[in-house]
C-alpha positions as CSV (number, residue, x, y, z in Angstrom):
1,X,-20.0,-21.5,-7.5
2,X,-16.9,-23.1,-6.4
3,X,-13.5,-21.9,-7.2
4,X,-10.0,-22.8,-6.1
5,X,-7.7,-20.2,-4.6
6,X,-3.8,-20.7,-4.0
7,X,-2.9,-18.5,-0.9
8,X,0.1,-18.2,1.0
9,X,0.4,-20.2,4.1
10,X,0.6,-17.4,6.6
11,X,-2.4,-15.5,5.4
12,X,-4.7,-18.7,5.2
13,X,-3.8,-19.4,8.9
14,X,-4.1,-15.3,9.5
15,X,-7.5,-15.3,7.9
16,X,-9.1,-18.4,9.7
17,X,-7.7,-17.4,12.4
18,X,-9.9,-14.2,12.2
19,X,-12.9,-16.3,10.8
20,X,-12.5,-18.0,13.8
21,X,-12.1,-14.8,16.4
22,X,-15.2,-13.4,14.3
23,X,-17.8,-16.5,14.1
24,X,-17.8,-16.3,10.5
25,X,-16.8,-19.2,8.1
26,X,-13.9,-18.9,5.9
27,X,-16.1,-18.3,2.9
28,X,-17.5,-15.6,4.6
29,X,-14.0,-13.8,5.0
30,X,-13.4,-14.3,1.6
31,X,-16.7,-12.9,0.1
32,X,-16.5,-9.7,2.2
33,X,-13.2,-9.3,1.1
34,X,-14.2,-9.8,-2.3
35,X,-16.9,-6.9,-1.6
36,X,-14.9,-4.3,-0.1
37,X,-12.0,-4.9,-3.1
38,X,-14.6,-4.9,-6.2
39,X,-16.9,-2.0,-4.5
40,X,-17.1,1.6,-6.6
41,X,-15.1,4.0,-4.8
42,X,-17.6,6.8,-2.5
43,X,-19.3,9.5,-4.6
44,X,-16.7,12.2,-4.9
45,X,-13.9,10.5,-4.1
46,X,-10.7,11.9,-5.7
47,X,-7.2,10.5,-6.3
48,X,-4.7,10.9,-3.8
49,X,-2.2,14.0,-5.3
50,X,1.2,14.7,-4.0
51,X,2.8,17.9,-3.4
52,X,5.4,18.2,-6.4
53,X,9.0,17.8,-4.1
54,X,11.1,17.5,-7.4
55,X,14.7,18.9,-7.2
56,X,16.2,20.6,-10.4
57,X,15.2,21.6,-13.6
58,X,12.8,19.2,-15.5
59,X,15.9,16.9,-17.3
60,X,18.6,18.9,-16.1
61,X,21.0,17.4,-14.2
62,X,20.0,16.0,-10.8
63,X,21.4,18.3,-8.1
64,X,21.5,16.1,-5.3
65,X,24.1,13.1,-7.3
66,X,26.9,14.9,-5.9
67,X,26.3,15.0,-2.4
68,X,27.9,12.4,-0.2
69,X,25.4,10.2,1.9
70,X,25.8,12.4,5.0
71,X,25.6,15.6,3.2
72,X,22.3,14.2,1.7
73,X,20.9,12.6,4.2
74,X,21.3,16.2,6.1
75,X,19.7,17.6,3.3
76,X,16.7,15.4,4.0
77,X,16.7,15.2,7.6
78,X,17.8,18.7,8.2
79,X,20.6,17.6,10.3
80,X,17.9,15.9,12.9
């Protein structure tokens, strides 16, 4: 089936480019692409969780609003 796509300039050029580099055609790129995007994720696969690195009480005030950008940003960096 044929279908239009409206890409950006620099990532048409990037992927036939690579097309090129790889011996595939353009339509190739774009159907693997298409594959790996639309694929099920792996058997088992869970979703990425983050470490809970809140600050303060659940909406209480935020303690960090007060400090000044150096004392904050040697809060963060540990005074690296």
């Amino acid at each position: 089936m044929k279908t239009t796509l409206d890409l950006s300039d620099e990532l048409l050029k990037r992927a036939k480019r690579h097309a090129r580099q790889t011996g595939r055609s353009l339509r190739a790129l774009v159907e693997e692409g298409l594959r790996l995007a639309l694929r099920p994720p792996p058997v088992g696969a869970r979703a990425l969780r983050l470490t809970d690195r809140s600050v303060g009480e659940a909406r209480g005030p935020n303690p960090l609003e007060a400090l000044s950008w150096q004392d904050l940003r040697h809060e963060i960096y540990g005074g690296r």
